[in-house]
C-alpha positions in Angstrom: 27.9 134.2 -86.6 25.7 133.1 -89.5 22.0 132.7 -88.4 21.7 129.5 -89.7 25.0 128.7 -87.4 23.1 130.7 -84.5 20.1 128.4 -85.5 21.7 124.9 -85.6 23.8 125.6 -82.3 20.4 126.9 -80.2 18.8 123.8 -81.6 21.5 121.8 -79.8 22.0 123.2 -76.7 18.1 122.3 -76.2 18.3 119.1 -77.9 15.6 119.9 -80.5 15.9 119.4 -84.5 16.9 122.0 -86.2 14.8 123.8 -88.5 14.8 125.1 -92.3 14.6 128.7 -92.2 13.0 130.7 -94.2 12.3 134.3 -95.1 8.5 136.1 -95.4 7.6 139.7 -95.5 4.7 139.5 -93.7 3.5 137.2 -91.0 0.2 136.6 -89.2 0.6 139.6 -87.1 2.4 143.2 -87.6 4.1 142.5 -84.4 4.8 139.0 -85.0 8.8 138.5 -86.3 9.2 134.6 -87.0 6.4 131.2 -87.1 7.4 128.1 -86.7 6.2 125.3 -88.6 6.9 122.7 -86.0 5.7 120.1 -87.6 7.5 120.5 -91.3 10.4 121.7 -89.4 10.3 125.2 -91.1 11.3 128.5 -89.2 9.5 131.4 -91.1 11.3 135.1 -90.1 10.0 138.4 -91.1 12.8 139.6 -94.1 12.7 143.5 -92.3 13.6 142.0 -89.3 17.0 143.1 -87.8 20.0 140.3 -86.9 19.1 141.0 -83.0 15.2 140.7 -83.5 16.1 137.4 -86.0 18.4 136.1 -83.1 15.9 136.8 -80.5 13.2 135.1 -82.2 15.3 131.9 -83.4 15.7 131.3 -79.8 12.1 132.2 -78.8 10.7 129.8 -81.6 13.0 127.1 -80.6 12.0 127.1 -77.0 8.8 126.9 -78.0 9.8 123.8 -80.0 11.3 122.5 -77.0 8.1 123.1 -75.1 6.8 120.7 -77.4 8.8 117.7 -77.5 9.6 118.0 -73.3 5.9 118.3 -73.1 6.5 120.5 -69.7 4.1 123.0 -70.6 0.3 122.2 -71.6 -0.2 123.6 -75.3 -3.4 122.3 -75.7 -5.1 125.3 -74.6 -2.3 127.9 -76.2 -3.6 131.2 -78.1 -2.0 132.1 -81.3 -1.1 135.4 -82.1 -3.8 137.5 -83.1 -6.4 135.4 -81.2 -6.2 137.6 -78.1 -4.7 140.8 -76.9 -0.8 141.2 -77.2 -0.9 141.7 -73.7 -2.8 138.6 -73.2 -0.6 135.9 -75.4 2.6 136.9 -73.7 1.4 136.7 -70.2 1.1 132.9 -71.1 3.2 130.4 -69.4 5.1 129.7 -72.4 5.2 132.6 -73.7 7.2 133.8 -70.4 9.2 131.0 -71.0 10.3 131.5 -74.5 10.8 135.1 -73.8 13.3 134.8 -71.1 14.8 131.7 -72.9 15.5 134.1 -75.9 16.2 137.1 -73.4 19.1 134.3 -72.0 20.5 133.7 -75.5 20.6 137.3 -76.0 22.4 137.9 -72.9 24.8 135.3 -73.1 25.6 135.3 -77.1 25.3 139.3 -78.1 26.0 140.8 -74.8 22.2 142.9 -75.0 19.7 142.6 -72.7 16.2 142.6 -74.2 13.9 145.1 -72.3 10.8 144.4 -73.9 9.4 148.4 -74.3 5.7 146.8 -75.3 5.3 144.9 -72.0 4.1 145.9 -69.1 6.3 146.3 -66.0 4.9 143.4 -64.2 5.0 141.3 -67.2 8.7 142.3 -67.6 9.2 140.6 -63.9 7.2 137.4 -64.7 9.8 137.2 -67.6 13.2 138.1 -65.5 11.9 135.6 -62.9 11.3 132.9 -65.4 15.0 133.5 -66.5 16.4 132.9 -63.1 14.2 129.3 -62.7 15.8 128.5 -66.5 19.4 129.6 -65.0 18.7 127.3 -61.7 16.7 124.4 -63.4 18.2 124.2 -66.7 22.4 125.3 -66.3 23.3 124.8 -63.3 
């Protein structure tokens, strides 16, 4: 599947627009693989990024999209990437949420099962809990 396919059908399955993507070679951070423009509507990947990382964070970045328009996470008070520790930004609410959101996709769509190496264990948990609540809340 295309990416811009894989784009446009994550989009819909969370009832979000879908967005323009385009390609960078850097970003904000070393680590960081895609930024979304959520209010232009423009998905920015990193151009060295693999198809799986590009999937993954497609799905991530349009979760976090969702977050937005559903308003059922407080983003008021959210740090961007390179504001605090790695550790730090992912152990935030919706930053567990749009990891196992992607980590869902990823699952269900490539049949891989993102273990996230640069995570501690417990964060790890937090995330494969947060999938199950999606799976119960969300497709059931």
């Amino acid at each position: 599947m295309r990416l811009d396919d894989f784009t446009a059908k994550i989009a819909s399955m969370l009832g979000v627009p879908c967005p323009e993507l385009r390609f960078a070679a850097t970003l904000s951070t070393p680590t960081q693989i895609a930024a979304m423009d959520s209010e232009n509507l423009i998905l920015t990947l990193r151009s060295s990024a693999s198809d799986l990382d590009a999937a993954f964070a497609v799905a991530h970045e349009l979760r976090h999209l969702w977050q937005q328009q559903t308003e059922r996470f407080d983003l008021d008070e959210h740090a961007v990437p390179g504001s605090v520790s790695t550790i730090d930004y992912n152990l935030q609410a919706e930053e567990i949420d749009a990891n196992a959101f992607g980590a869902l996709v990823m699952e269900s769509f490539f049949h891989v099962r993102p273990t996230f190496p640069s995570l501690p264990p417990n964060l790890v948990r937090l995330i494969d809990a947060r999938k199950h609540t999606i799976l119960e809340e969300e497709f059931q």
